[in-house]
MARVO-888969 format. One record per residue (C-alpha): residue in three letters; x, y, z; residue number from 1. Coordinates in steps of 0.05 Angstrom, whole numbers, always signed. Example, Ala and Ser with C-alpha at 12.3 -4.5 7.8 and 13.67 -1.06 7.14 Angstrom:
! residues 2
> residuo, c1, c2, c3, num
> ala, +246, -90, +156, 1
> ser, +273, -21, +143, 2
END
This chain:
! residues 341
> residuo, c1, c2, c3, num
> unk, +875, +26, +24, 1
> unk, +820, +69, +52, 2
> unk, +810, +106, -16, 3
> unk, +750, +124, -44, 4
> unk, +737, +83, -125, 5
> unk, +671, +113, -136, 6
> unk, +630, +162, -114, 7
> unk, +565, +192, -130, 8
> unk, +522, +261, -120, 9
> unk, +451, +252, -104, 10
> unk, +406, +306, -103, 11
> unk, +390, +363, -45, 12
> unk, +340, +338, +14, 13
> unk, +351, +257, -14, 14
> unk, +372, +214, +34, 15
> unk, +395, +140, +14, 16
> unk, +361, +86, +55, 17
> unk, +376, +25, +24, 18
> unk, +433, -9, -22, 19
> unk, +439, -71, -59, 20
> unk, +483, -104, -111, 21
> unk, +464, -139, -172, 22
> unk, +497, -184, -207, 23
> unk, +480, -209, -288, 24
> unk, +517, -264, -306, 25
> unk, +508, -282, -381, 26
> unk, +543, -278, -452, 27
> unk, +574, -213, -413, 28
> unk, +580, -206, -342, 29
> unk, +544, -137, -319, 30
> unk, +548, -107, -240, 31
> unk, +499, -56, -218, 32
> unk, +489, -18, -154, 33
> unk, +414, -12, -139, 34
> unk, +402, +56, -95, 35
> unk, +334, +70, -64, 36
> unk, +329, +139, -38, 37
> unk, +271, +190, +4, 38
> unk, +259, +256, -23, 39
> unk, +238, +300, +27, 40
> unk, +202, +377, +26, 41
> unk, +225, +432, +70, 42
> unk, +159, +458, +109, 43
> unk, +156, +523, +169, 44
> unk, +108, +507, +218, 45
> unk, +98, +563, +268, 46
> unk, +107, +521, +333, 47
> unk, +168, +480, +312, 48
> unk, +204, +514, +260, 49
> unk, +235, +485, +201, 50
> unk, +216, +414, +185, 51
> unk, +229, +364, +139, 52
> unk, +180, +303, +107, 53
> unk, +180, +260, +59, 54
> unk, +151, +264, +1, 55
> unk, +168, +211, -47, 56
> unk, +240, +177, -69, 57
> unk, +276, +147, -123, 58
> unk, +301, +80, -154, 59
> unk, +370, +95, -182, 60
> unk, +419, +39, -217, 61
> unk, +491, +46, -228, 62
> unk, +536, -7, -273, 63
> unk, +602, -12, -236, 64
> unk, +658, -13, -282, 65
> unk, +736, -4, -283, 66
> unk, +744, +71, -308, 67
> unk, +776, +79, -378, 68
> unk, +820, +125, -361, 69
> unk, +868, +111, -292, 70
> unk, +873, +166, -243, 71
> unk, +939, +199, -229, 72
> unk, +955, +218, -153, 73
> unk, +1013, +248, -128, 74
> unk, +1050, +229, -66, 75
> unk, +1093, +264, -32, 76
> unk, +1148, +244, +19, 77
> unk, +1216, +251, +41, 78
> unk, +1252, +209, -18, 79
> unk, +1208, +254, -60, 80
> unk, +1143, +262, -101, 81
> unk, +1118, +196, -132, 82
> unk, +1054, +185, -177, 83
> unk, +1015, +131, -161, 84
> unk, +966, +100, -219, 85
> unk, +905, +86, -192, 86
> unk, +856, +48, -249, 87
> unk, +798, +51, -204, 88
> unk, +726, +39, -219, 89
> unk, +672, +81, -234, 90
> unk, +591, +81, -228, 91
> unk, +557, +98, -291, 92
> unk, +486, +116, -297, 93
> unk, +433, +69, -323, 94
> unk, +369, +81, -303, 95
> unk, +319, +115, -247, 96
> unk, +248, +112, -222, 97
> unk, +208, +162, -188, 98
> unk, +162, +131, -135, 99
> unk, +112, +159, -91, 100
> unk, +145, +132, -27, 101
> unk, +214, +121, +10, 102
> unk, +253, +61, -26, 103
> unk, +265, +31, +45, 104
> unk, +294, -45, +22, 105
> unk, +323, -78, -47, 106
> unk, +351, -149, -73, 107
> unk, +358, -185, -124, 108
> unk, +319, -247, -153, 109
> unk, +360, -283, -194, 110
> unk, +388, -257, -260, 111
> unk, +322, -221, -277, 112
> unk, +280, -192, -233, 113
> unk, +296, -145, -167, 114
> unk, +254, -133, -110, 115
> unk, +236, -70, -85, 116
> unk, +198, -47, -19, 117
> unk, +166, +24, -28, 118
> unk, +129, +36, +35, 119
> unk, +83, -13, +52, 120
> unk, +87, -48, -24, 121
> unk, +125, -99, -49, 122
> unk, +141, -96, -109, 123
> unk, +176, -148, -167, 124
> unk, +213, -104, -227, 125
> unk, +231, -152, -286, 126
> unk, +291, -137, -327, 127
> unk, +279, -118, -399, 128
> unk, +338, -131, -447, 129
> unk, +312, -107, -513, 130
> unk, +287, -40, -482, 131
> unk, +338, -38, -434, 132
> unk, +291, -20, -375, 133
> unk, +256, -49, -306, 134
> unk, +177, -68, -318, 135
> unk, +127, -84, -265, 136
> unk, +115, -151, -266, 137
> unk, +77, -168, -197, 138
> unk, +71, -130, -135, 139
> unk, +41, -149, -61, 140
> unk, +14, -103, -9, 141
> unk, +31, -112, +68, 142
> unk, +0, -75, +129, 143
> unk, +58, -35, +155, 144
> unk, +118, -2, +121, 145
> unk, +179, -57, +95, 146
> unk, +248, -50, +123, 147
> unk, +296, -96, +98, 148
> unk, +289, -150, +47, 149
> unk, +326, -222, +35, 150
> unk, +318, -273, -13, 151
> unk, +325, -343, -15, 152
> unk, +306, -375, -80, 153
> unk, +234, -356, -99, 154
> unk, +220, -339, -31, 155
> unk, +225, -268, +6, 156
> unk, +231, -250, +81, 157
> unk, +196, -179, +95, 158
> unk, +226, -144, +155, 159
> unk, +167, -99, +174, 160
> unk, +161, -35, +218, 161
> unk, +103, -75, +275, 162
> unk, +91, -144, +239, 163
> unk, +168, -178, +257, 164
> unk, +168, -215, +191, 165
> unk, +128, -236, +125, 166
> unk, +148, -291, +90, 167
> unk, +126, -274, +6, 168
> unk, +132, -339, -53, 169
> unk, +141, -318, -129, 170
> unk, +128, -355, -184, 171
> unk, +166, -341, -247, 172
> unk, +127, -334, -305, 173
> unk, +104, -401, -337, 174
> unk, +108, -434, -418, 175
> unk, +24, -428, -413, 176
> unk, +28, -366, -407, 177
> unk, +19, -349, -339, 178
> unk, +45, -288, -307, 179
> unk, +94, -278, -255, 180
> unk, +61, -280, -178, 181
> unk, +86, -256, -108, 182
> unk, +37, -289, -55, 183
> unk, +47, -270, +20, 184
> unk, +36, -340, +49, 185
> unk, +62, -337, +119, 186
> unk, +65, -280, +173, 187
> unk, +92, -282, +246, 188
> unk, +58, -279, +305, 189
> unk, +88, -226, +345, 190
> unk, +99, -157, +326, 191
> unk, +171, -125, +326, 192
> unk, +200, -68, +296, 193
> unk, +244, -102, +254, 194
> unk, +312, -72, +236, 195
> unk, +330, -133, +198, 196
> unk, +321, -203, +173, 197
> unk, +351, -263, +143, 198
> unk, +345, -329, +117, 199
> unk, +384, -384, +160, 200
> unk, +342, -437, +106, 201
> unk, +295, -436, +62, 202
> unk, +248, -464, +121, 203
> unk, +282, -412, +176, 204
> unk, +285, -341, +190, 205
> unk, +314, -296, +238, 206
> unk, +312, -222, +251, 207
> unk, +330, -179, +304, 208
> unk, +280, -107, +321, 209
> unk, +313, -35, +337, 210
> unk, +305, -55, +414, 211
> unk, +350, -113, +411, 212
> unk, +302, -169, +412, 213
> unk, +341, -233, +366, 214
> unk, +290, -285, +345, 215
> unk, +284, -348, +293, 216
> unk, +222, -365, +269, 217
> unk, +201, -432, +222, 218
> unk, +151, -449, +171, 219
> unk, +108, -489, +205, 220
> unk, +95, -558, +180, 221
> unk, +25, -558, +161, 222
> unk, +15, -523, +98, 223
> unk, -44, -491, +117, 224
> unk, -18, -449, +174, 225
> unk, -5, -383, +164, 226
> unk, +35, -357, +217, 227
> unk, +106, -373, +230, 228
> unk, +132, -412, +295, 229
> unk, +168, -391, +347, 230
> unk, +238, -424, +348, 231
> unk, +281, -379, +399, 232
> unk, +285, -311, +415, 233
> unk, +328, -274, +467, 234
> unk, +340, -199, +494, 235
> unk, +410, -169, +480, 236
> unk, +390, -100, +515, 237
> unk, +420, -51, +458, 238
> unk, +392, -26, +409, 239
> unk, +407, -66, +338, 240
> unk, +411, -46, +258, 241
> unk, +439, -106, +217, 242
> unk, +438, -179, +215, 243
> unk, +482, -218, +182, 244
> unk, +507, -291, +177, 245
> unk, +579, -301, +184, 246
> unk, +633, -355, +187, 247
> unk, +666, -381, +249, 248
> unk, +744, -377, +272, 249
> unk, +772, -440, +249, 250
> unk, +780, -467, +314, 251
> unk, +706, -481, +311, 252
> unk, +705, -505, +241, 253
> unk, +707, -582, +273, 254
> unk, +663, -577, +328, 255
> unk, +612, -643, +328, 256
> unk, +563, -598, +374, 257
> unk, +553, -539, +325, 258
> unk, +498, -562, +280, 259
> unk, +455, -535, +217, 260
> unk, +405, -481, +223, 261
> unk, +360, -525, +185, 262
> unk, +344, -585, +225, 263
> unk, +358, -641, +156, 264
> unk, +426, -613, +124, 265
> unk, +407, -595, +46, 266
> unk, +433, -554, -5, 267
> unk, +387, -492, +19, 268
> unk, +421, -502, +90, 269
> unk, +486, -459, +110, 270
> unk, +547, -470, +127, 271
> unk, +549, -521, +187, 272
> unk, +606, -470, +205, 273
> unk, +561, -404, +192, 274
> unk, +534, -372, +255, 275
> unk, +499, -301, +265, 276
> unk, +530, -236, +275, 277
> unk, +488, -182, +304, 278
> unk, +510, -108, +293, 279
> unk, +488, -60, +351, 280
> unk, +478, +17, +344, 281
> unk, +536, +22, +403, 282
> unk, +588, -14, +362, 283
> unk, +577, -82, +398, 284
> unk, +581, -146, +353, 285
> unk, +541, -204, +381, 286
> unk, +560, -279, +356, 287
> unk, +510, -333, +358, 288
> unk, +520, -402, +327, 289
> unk, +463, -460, +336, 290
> unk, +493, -524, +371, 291
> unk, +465, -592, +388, 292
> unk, +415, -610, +445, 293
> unk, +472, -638, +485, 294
> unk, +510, -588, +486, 295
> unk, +452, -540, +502, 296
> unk, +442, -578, +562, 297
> unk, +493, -579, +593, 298
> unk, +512, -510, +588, 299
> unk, +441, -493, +610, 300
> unk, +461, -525, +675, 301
> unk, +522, -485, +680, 302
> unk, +495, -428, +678, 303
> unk, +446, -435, +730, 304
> unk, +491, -460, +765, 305
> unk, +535, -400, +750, 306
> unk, +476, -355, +768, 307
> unk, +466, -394, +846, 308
> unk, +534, -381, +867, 309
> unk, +532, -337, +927, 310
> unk, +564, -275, +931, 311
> unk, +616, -303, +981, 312
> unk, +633, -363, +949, 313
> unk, +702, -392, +961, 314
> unk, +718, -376, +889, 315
> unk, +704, -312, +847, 316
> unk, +646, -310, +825, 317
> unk, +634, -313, +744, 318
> unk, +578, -271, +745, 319
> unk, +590, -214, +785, 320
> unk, +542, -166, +822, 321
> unk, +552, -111, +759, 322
> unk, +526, -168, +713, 323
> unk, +467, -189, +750, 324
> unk, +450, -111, +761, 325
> unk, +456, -111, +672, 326
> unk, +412, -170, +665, 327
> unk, +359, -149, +714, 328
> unk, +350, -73, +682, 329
> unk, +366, -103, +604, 330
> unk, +373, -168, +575, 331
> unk, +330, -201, +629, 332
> unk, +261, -163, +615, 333
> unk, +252, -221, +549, 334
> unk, +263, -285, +575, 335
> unk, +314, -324, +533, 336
> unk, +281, -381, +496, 337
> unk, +315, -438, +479, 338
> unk, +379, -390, +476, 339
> unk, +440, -400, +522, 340
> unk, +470, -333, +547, 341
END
């Protein structure tokens, strides 16, 4: 209906940077909303004027529950005034954590624990039952500042400010005693400003950077490499701030040349009917799904072909003179790799 259920007050100069839901599933079922926030200081500077920086932020959870008490709106219209009963939901406080950075990314791992970036530190927070609080259970340090955060199992993607991606492994805690661990074991090659990142597989990534460059990257075979390969990247010539894997029309549901992101279909593997969906800053949604080597093909050679027709062909041209002018100043500058535009 458009109406807000919840809604919370944060405090002056705090700006919220990153959200993420958390879901408990035991003898009782428990929701939270996981907030990470920047605190910022007001500072004059005599050239500039007022500025702002940031000086810290916060770890706030909520527990999302159906409010005891329904809220009573009135409505008015022409038959007359009617009250509508809305029961609603409300977000009660649970707990909060002063940090000495901007709470840039958060996600869950599993039932327990909840990851949390804080600058350029990674950090593990295990859920405490008896004292009803987050501990510090492991943390892992990266070069450049975290931006978004996705988990797949026990391992983490790392969107980072100039390193693209990190790919982190945790270990649960084990029966001899053993603590928990978060090891960064692979890094990619390139640098990006990453905007965001997901998993495809447990085995693939992709992420897309504030200029709008899309790219997949693997774990590589051999154990002992440590940085990712290259699988595809392209140019979309906007600038981009989420990445997110969505489903197909239906129409597409049956198509024998869209494949698996991961190469040997598996339980960690989406949907086979799954395909990314790129948000860009303008509004623009970009669709890509990953399709066989066939297929890829031939629709290389169409569009080649597509790009050699000359301007006075007997037919219209598909790609106009407008379109070739967008490629050459935007999406052109990357070359597309192993991506069919």
């Amino acid at each position: 209906t458009g109406s807000i259920c919840a809604e919370v007050q944060f405090q002056p100069f705090e700006l919220v940077c990153s959200l993420a839901t958390w879901h408990i599933r035991g003898l009782k079922s428990y929701r939270y909303v996981c907030v990470g926030t920047t605190q910022f200081s007001e500072q004059h500077d005599g050239q500039t004027g007022l500025t702002r920086q940031p000086v810290g932020g916060r770890l706030v959870i909520y527990n999302l529950k159906p409010r005891r008490k329904p809220r009573k709106t009135q409505l008015s219209s022409d038959a007359g005034q009617n009250m509508l009963v809305d029961p609603g939901f409300e977000l009660k406080y649970v707990w909060e954590s002063d940090r000495n950075g901007p709470v840039s990314a958060l996600s869950s791992l599993g039932d327990s624990y909840l990851v949390v970036a804080v600058a350029t530190t990674i950090l593990v927070l295990k859920l405490d039952i008896v004292q009803r609080q987050l501990i510090e259970c492991c943390e892992c340090s990266l070069r450049f500042a975290a931006t978004s955060i996705d988990v797949c199992g026990t391992n983490i993607v790392v969107g980072s400010k100039r390193e693209a991606v990190n790919l982190l492994r945790f270990t649960p805690a084990q029966s001899d005693g053993t603590s928990e661990r978060l090891d960064l074991v692979h890094s990619a090659r390139f640098g990006a400003n990453t905007a965001d990142a997901r998993f495809l597989a447990s085995d693939l990534v992709a992420g897309v950077d504030h200029n709008g460059f899309l790219f997949v990257v693997g774990v590589p075979g051999d154990s002992v490499e440590f940085a990712l390969d290259f699988v595809l990247g392209m140019h979309l010539g906007i600038p981009c701030s989420r990445l997110q894997v969505g489903r197909l029309v239906r129409r597409l549901d049956d198509c024998a040349h869209i494949v698996p992101w991961s190469g040997m279909p598996s339980m960690t593997s989406r949907s086979q009917a799954e395909c990314l969906v790129v948000g860009a800053v303008s509004g623009a949604v970009w669709t890509l799904a990953r399709i066989s080597r066939d297929a890829f093909e031939v629709l290389g050679c169409l569009e080649h072909a597509m790009m050699d027709m000359p301007p006075r062909h007997p037919a219209r041209p598909l790609v106009t003179k407008n379109d070739m002018l967008n490629r050459a100043r935007g999406r052109s500058i990357v070359k597309p790799v192993g991506v069919i535009d």
